[in-house]
Structure formats: structure tokens, C-alpha cells
C-alpha positions as CSV (number, residue, x, y, z in Angstrom):
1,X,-91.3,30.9,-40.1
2,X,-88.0,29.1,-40.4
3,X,-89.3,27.2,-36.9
4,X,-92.5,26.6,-37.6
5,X,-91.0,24.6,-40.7
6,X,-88.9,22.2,-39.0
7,X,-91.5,22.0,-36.0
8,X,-94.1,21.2,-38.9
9,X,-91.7,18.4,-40.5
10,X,-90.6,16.6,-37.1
11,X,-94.4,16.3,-36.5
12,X,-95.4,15.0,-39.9
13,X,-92.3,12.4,-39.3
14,X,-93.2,11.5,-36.2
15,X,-95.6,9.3,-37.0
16,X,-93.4,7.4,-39.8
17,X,-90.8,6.9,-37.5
18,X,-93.4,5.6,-34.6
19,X,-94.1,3.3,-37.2
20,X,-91.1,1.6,-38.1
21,X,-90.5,1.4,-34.1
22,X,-93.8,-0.2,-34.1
23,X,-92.9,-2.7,-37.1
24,X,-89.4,-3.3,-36.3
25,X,-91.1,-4.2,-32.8
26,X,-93.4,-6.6,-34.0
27,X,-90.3,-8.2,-36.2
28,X,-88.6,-9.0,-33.1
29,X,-91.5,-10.4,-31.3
30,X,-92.6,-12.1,-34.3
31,X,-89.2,-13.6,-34.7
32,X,-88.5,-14.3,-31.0
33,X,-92.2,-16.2,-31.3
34,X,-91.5,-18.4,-34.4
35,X,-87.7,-19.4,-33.1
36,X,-88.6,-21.9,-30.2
37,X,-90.7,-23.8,-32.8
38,X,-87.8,-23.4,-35.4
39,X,-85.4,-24.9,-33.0
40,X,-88.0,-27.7,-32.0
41,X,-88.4,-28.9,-35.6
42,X,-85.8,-31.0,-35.6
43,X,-87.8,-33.3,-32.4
44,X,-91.1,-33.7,-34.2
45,X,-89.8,-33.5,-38.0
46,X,-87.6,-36.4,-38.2
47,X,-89.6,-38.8,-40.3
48,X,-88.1,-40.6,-42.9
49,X,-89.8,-43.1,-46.2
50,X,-88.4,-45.1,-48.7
51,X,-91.3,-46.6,-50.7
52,X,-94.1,-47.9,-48.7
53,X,-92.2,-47.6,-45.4
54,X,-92.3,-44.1,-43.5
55,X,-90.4,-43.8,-40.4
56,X,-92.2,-41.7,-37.5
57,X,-89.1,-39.8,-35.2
58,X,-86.3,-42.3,-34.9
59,X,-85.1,-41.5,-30.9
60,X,-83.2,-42.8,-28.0
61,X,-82.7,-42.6,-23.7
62,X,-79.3,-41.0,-22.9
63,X,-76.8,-43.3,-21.4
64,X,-75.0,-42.6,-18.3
65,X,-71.0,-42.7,-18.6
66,X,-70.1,-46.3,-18.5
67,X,-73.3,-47.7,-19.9
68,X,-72.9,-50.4,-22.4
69,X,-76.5,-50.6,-23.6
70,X,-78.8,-48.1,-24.9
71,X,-82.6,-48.4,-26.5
72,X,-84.2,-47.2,-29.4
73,X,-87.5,-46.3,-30.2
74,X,-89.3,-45.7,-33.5
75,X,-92.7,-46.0,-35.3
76,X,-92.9,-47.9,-38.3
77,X,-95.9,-47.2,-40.7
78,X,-96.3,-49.6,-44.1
79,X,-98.9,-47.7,-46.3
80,X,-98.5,-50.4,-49.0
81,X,-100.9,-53.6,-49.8
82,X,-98.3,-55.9,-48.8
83,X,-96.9,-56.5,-45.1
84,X,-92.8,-55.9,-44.6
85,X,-90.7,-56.7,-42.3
86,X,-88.0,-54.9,-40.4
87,X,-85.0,-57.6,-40.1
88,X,-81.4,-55.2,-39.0
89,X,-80.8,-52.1,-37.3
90,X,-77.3,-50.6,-37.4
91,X,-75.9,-47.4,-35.5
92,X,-73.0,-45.5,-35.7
93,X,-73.1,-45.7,-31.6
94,X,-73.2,-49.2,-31.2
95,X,-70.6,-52.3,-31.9
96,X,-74.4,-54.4,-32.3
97,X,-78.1,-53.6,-32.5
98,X,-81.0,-55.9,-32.2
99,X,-84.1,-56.0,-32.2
100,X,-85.6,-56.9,-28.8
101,X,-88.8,-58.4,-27.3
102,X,-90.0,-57.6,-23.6
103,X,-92.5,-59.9,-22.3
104,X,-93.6,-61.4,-19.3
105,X,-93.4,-64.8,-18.1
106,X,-95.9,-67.2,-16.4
107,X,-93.9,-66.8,-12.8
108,X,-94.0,-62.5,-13.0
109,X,-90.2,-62.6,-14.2
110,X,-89.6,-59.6,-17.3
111,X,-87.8,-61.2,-19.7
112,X,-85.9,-59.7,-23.2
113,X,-84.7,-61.7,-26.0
114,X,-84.3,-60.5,-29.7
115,X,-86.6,-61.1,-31.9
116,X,-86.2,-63.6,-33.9
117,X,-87.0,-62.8,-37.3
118,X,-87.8,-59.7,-37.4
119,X,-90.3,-57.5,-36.8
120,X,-93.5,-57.2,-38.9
121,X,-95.4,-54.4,-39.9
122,X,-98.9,-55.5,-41.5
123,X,-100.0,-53.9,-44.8
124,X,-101.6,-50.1,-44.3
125,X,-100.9,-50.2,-40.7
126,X,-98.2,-49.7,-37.8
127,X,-95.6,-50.7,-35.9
128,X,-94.7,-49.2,-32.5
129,X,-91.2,-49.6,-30.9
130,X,-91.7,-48.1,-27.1
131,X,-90.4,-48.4,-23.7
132,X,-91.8,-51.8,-22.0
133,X,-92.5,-53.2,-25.4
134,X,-90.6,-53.9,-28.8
135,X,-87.6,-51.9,-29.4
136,X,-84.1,-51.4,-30.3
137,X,-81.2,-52.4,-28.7
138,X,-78.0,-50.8,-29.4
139,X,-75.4,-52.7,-27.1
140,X,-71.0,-52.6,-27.0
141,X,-71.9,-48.8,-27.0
142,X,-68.6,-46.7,-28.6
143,X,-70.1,-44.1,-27.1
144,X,-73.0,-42.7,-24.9
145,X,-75.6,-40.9,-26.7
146,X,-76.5,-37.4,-24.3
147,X,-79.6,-35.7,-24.2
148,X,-80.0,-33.2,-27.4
149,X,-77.7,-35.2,-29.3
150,X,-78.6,-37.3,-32.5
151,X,-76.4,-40.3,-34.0
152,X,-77.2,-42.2,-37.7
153,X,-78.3,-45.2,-37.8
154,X,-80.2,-47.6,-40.5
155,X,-83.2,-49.8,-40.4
156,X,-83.1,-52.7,-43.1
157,X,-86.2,-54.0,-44.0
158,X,-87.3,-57.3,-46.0
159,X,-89.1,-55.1,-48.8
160,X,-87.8,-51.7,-49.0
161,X,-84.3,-52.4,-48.2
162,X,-82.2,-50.0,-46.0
163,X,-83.2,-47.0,-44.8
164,X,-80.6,-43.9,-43.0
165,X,-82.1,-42.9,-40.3
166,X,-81.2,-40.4,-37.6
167,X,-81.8,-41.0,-34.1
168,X,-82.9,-37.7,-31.4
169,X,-81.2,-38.5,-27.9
170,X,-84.0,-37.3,-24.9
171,X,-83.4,-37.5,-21.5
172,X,-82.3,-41.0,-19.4
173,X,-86.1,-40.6,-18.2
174,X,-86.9,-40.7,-22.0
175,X,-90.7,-38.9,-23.0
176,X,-92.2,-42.2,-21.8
177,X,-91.9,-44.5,-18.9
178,X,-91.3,-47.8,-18.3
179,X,-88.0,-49.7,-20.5
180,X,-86.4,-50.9,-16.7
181,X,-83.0,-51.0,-16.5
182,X,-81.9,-50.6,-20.2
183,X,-80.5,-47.6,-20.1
184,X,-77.6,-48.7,-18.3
């Protein structure tokens, strides 16, 4: 009888501890599913406001070794009734940062020259700085930015003042194409 007993009480666990296999199981999955996205936060979540002014993901090419120039790229969204304009940029990379025009001229010849200024983002609209367009120059480098890195910066503007800002470093290829030879 003694037998049947502890045959009877294995069975009745067995299901209990199948159970917790199955749950602690699903844990791990569950956990090994969520972590890439956990880890990728930081890329899509680094948006920063001060009043009217939000900041869409601050980011930047990596620099090869020797490089003296680097770009910057950012959306700017005013949600206010009144236009504002974005007049400095500062990083903790960069002896100098300016804001910088690309445009072509009437002989085919790309051109860049800051922007005298400023930059203006209209009332309840956008702003895009982007490779082959507007953007960020960050030049007398103190040191390269590499790929998965980030580095502080701040954007000034005319209306809500200074903003800290931090900066995502993807690839020399960057997530779009186009910015020529700034990179280095």
C-alpha cells in the first residue's frame, strides 16, 4: 500500500510540476521576446520638449578616425500658435556646431553654407534636419562619435530657449542616404 502511495502522489504532482516547466518556459520566451525591443528603446524613444518645442530622435553618422566633421540630424515639431526659431547647436563632441544649408547651384555645383539666422519652424508644424538637406554640423571634432554611441548636445531656440538633447550615433552609412562627403 506504502507504493501505491507514493506512486499515487508523484502522479498527482506531475502535472504541477509540468506546469511550472511550462510557465517558467513561457517566462523565458516571454522575456527573451520583449528584450530586443527593451534594448531598442533607446533608438526610437529619444524625443525631447520644452514648451511648444518637441524634439523627434536627436542622431548622428559615425566618423571615421581622423574625421574632423560630423552631421546631425533631428526633427523639430512647434505645436504652439506662434513660429520659433532654432538659432545654436552645441555638442559635447565638437569645438563648433552650425547649422548648415545644402543646396544646389545654377551650374550643378552642391554647395553648404550655414544658415544664416537660424532655422525656422512654422507654428503647429515641422522642421526636418536630414541628409542632403538642412542639418547639423558638428566640426573641430574632440572626438569621433562610433556607431551605438550617444553624446549631449543642446539646441537653443529663439522662444523656448535651450534645450539638452542627446544625440544616437548609427552607422557612417547613416539610416538614410545622401549627406556626400560630411562624414569625413
Amino acid at each position: 500500500m506504502q507504493s501505491f502511495t507514493s506512486a499515487t502522489a508523484r502522479i498527482s504532482a506531475f502535472p504541477f510540476e509540468t506546469s511550472k516547466c511550462l510557465k517558467g518556459r513561457l517566462g523565458i520566451f516571454g522575456f527573451a521576446l520583449a528584450l530586443p525591443f527593451a534594448m531598442a528603446h533607446g533608438l526610437w524613444a529619444q524625443d525631447f520638449r520644452a514648451g511648444e518645442i518637441e524634439i523627434v530622435r536627436p542622431w548622428s553618422r559615425a566618423a571615421p578616425e581622423g574625421a574632423k566633421v560630423a552631421a546631425g540630424y533631428v526633427v523639430l515639431k512647434n505645436h504652439g500658435p506662434a513660429a520659433d526659431k532654432l538659432i545654436a547647436v552645441t555638442a559635447e563632441i565638437a569645438r563648433k556646431a552650425e547649422i548648415h544649408e545644402m543646396a544646389v547651384d545654377d551650374k550643378g555645383v552642391m554647395t553648404m553654407r550655414p544658415l544664416a539666422g537660424g532655422l525656422e519652424i512654422p507654428s503647429s508644424g515641422e522642421a526636418s534636419l536630414e541628409p542632403g538637406g538642412v542639418h547639423i554640423m558638428f566640426m573641430g571634432l574632440e572626438r569621433n562619435p562610433k556607431r551605438g554611441e550617444t553624446f549631449k548636445g543642446t539646441l537653443t531656440f529663439e522662444k523656448a530657449g535651450a534645450i539638452d538633447v542627446e544625440f544616437s550615433v548609427d552607422s557612417i552609412t547613416g539610416n538614410k542616404a545622401g549627406h556626400g562627403s560630411h562624414g569625413g
